[in-house]
N, C-alpha and C positions, 0 to 999 in steps of 0.2 A: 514359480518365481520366488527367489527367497526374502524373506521381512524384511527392510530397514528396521532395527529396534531401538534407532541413537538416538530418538528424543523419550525410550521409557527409560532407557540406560543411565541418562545422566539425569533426569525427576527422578523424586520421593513421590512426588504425587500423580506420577503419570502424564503425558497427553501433552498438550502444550507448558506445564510448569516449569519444561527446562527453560522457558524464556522469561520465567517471572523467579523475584527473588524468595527465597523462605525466609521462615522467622531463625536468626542467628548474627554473627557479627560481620560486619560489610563494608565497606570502603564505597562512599556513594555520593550522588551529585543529584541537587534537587531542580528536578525542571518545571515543576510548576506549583502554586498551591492551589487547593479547592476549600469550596464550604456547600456543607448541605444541610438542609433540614430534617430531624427527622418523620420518617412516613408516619410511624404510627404515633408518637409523640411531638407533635410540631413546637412544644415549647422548649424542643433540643435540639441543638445545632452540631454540628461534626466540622472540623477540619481535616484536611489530607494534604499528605507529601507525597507528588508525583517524584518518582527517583530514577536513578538508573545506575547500574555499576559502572566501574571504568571499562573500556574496550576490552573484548575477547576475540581475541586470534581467529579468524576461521567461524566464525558465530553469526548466525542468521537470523538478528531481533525481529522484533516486530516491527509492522511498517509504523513510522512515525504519526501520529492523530488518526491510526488507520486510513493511510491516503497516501496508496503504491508512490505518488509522486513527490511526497518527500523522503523519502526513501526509508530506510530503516532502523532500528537504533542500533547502536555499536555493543551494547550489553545487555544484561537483564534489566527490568523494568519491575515497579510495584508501586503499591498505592499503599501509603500508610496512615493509619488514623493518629491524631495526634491527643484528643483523646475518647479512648474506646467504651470508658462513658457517657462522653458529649458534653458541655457547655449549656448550660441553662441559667438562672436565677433561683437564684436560693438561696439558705444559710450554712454555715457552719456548724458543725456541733455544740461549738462555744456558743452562737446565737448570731456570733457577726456573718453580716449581710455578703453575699458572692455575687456582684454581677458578668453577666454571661457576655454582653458585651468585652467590660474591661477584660476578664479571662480572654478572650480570644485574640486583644488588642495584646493581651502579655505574652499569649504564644507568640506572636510575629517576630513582635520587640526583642525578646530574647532570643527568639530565630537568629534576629540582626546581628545581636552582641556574641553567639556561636559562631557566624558566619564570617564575621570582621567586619559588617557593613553599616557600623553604628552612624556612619555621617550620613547614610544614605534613612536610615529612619530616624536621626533629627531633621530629617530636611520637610518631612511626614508631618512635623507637629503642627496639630491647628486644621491639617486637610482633610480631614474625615472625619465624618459624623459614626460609621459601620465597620467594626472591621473585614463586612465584605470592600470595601472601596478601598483599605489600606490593602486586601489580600488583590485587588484589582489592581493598581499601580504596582506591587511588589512584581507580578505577574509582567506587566507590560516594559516597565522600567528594565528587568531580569539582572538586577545587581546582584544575584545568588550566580549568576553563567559560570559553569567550569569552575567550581569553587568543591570540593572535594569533603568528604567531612566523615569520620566514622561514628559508624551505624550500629545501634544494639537494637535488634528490631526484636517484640514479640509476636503471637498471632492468638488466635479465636479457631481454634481449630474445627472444620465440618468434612463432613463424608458428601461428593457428590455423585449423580445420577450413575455413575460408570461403578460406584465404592473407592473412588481413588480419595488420598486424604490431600483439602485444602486448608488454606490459611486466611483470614480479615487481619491484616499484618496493622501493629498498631507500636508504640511506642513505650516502654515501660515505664515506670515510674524511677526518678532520681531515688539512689539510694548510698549513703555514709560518700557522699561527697565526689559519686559516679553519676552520672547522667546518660541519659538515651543518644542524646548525640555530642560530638567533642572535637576537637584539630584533631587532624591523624596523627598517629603516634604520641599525642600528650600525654594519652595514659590517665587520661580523664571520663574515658566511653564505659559501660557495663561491662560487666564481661555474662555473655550468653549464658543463663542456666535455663533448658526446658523445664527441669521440674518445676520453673517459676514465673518464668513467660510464655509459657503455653498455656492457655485456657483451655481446657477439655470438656465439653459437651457432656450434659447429661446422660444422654440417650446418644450414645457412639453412630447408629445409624440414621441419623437425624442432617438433613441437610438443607443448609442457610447460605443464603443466597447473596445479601447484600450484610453492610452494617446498620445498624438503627434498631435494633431489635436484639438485646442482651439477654432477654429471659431464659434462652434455652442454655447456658451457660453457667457452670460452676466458678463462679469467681475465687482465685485463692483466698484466705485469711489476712496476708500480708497486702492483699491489692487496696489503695485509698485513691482520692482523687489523685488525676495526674498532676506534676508541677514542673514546672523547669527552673527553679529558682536558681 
């Protein structure tokens, strides 16, 4: 019997990748947010943007929440960290005070003001002590639906069990007046460089499994905390 080979054909990374997105530039729609803490550091928190591209012709996503009965998504899908060092409490280099809280309350916010949904997070003020509760109403509320936005995504690049190459697809850093995300066509998004948003692994054959865990990672030079200002 001869191979199907159309889902290594159209991956870089092999295997099921042709149904998730890589790190590069993307026209995308966010369907949900998440926060997590991390495993081995619990005094850092993570953000994520669940995504998906606009519809493909002929394309067989994955099942929606994994659950045949919602059937399945219209394009690719990915998880992106918003930032891929995480949200804690600290300082600054200057000495001034960071808290992990308000960072996280500033990602949404600004989420809003990229999205166009800024009367939807004045309406916010005063109702949350956490921004997991603000990321829990944004969630339920879904004033992000069908809202389209381009995407400069980068990754954390790992080798898994098989040697195929993955991605921890994450957001870059705002840079001379570009941002990670922007309206289509404003001509306000990154434009994708791998020499710059690819993080490449120490040790090439080394394989990472989740995010929460940055050590094994060569951070560029140019990488600082993320910001969305």
């Amino acid at each position: 019997m001869n191979v199907d080979l159309t889902d290594l054909l159209e991956s870089k990374s092999g295997g099921k990748g042709g149904k998730k997105i890589t790190p590069g530039n993307h026209v995308l729609k966010i369907t949900s947010l998440s926060s997590k803490v991390d495993e081995k550091y619990p005094e850092k928190k993570y953000i994520f943007l669940h995504v998906e591209t606009e519809p493909i012709e002929g394309f067989e996503g994955f099942y929606i929440d994994n659950d045949e009965s919602k059937g399945r998504h219209l394009g690719k899908i990915g998880k992106i960290s918003a930032n891929p060092f995480g949200y804690k409490d600290g300082n600054m280099p200057s000495g001034e005070p960071v808290s992990q809280d308000r960072s996280m309350f500033m990602f949404v916010i600004n989420l809003c003001k990229t999205l166009g949904i800024t009367e939807w997070a004045k309406e916010q003020n005063k109702k949350h002590s956490t921004p997991e509760s603000l990321i829990d109403a944004f969630n339920n509320t879904a004033p992000f639906k069908n809202k389209f936005l381009e995407f400069c995504v980068g990754g954390q690049e790992w080798i898994n069990a098989e040697g195929y190459t993955n991605y921890n697809l994450q957001l870059p850093k705002a840079s001379n007046n570009k941002y990670s995300m922007a309206g289509v066509e404003e001509g306000r998004c990154i434009k994708f460089d791998s020499a710059v948003h690819i993080y490449v692994p120490k040790t090439k054959n080394v394989e990472v499994k989740n995010f929460g865990n940055d050590d094994d990672f060569e951070i560029p030079k140019s990488s600082t905390a993320f910001s969305l200002d």
